[in-house]
DRENVOVO-713266 format. One record per residue (C-alpha): x, y, z; residue in one letter. Coordinates in steps of 0.25 Angstrom, whole numbers, plus 5000, padded with zeros to 4 digits. Layout:
BEGIN
XYZA/...
This chain:
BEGIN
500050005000X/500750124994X/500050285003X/500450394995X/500550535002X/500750644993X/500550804995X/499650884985X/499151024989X/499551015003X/498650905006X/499450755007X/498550644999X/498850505000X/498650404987X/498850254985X/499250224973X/500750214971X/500750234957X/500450364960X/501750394966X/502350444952X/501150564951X/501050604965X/501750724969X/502250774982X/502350644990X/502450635006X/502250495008X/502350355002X/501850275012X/502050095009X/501349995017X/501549865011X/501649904999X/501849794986X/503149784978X/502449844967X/502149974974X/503549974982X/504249984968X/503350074963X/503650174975X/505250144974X/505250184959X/504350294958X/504850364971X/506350314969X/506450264982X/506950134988X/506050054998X/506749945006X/506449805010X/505449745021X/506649685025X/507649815024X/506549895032X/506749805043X/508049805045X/508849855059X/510049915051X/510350065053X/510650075039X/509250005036X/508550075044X/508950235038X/509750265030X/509550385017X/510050375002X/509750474990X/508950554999X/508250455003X/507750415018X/507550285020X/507050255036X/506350115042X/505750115056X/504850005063X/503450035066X/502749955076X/501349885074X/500549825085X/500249685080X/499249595086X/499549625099X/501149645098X/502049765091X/502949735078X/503849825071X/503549855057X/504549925047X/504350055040X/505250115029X/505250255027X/505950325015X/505950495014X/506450544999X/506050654993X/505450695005X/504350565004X/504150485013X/503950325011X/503450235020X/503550075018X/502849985027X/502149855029X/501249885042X/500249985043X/500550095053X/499750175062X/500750275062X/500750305047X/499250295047X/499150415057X/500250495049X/499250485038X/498150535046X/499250645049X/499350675036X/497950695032X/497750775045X/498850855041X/499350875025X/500251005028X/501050945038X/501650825028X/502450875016X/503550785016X/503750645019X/504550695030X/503450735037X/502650605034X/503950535040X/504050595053X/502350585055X/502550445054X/503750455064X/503150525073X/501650445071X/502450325075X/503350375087X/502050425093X/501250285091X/502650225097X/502350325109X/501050275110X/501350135110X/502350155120X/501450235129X/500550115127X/501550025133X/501850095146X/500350085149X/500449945146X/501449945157X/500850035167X/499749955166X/500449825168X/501349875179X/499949895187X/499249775184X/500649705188X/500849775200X/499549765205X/499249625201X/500649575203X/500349465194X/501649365189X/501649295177X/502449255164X/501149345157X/501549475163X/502949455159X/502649425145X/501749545146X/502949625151X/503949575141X/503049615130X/503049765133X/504449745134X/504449705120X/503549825118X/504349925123X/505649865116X/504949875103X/504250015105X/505750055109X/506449985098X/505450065087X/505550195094X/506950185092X/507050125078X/506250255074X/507150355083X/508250305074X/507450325062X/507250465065X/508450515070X/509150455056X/508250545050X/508550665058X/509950645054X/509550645040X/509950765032X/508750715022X/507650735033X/507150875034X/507950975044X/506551045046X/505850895051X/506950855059X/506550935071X/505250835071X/506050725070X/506850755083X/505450765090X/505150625086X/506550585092X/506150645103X/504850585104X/505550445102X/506650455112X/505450495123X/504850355117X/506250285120X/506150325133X/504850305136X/504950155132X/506250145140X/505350175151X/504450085147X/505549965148X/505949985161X/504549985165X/504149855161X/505549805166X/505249865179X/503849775178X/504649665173X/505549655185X/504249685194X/503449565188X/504849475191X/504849535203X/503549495207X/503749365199X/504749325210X/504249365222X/503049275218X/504149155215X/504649195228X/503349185236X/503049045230X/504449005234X/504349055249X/502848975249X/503548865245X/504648875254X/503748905266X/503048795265X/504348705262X/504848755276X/503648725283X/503548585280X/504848565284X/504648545299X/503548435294X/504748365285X/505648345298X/504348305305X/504048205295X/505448155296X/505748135310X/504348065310X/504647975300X/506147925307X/506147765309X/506247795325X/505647725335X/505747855345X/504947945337X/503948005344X/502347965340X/503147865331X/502247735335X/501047795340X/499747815333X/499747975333X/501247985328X/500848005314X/499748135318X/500748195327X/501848195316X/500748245305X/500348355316X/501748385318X/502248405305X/501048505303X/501148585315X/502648595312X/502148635297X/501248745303X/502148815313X/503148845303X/502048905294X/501548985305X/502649025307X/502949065292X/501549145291X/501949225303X/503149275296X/502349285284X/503149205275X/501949145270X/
């Protein structure tokens, strides 16, 4: 699917039909979500750009990741999607020449759907792909934000349901490993897209007059970095709390056992000097020698678990 932006009479109109792309004057914004081999090469040839690989979008390099040729800006960044349940990191290729922006992609976006709606609400405010470029950037640092902010409620909320239910199980801990995850995700893509941006603020081809905006956005990001710092060392703090309480449970179930243990003890010895082949045992040959020892062996039983509830170690 090939979304075509174009200026014309200070209004910005949108066309889909790549053909067009030989006709249509002042272009912004080229936009390619999935687009067929047949339309990719029609873009390449008419706009005499080159668009890389799935596979060399992908990639972690430096080099792969930004570099400029013939006046040419070529930038990929991840984008991340909320999937069934679970967050997956999808590439997306931006190329600037001529002051037009392309976009190539496989997933759709919220982030480029609300850029359009920017568009529409606002036509004097993009004239270049530049301007398209850092909308988008800062359309998807701001959803980053949100998401993040999403996570440390997630946590609040957890923290109180932990500290007031002081539940321990295996659950909780996958639970907790899971925001990890998160969290080391959101990081890893803010990051991926600070880089990104401070390539281009280096750029002699980026505007002078835009760069102050791109600063704000590096600013915006390094708050963000921070903030899901913060957010690590919260759900470590409530990782350590769970093992905590993880082990003074273990250590109850322990202490009962070894309560009961030591009160049984007295009742061994008992059963043992009982059971010596001794004619001088006492009660040995009478009819009662087998109660008393029973009544022994549980009064001795008893006393030393009185004695252990009255200094409440059980």
């Amino acid at each position: 699917m090939i979304r075509i932006y174009y200026k014309q009479d200070g209004k910005v109109l949108k066309e889909a039909d790549v053909r067009l792309l030989g006709e249509l004057q002042n272009l912004i914004w080229i936009d390619m979500q999935a687009p067929t081999q047949e339309e990719e090469e029609w873009v390449e040839s008419k706009c005499n750009i080159s668009i890389q690989t799935p596979q060399e979008i992908a990639e972690i390099e430096s080099s792969s990741r930004y570099f400029e040729r013939n006046g040419e800006i070529t930038a990929n960044s991840n984008f991340l999607k909320l999937t069934d349940g679970s967050y997956s990191k999808h590439p997306v290729s931006f190329i600037i020449k001529d002051a037009i922006l392309y976009t190539y992609r496989q997933t759709d976006f919220a982030s480029f759907a609300d850029v359009v709606r920017k568009i529409k609400a606002n036509n004097e405010v993009f004239n270049s792909g530049f301007d398209v470029m850092m909308s988008i950037q800062e359309t998807r640092v701001d959803l980053d934000a949100d998401l993040i902010e999403k996570v440390s409620v997630e946590i609040t909320q957890f923290s109180r349901e932990l500290m007031n239910t002081q539940k321990t199980n295996s659950d909780i801990l996958l639970e907790i490993t899971e925001m990890q995850e998160n969290t080391m995700m959101f990081r890893e893509n803010i990051i991926d897209k600070q880089r990104v941006l401070s390539y281009l603020l280096k750029s002699d081809s980026f505007p002078e007059d835009k760069k102050q905006r791109l600063r704000i956005i590096l600013k915006d990001i390094t708050s963000i970095i921070e903030y899901t710092a913060f957010n690590f060392e919260r759900l470590e703090y409530l990782q350590n709390t769970l093992m905590g309480l993880i082990n003074i449970e273990q250590n109850k179930i322990i202490k009962r056992f070894t309560v009961f243990s030591i009160a049984f003890l007295p009742a061994t010895l008992i059963t043992g000097m009982f059971g010596m082949n001794f004619d001088l045992i006492p009660m040995a040959h009478t009819n009662l020698g087998f109660m008393f020892s029973i009544l022994f062996m549980m009064l001795s039983s008893g006393l030393v678990l009185l004695v252990f509830k009255r200094k409440r170690w059980i």
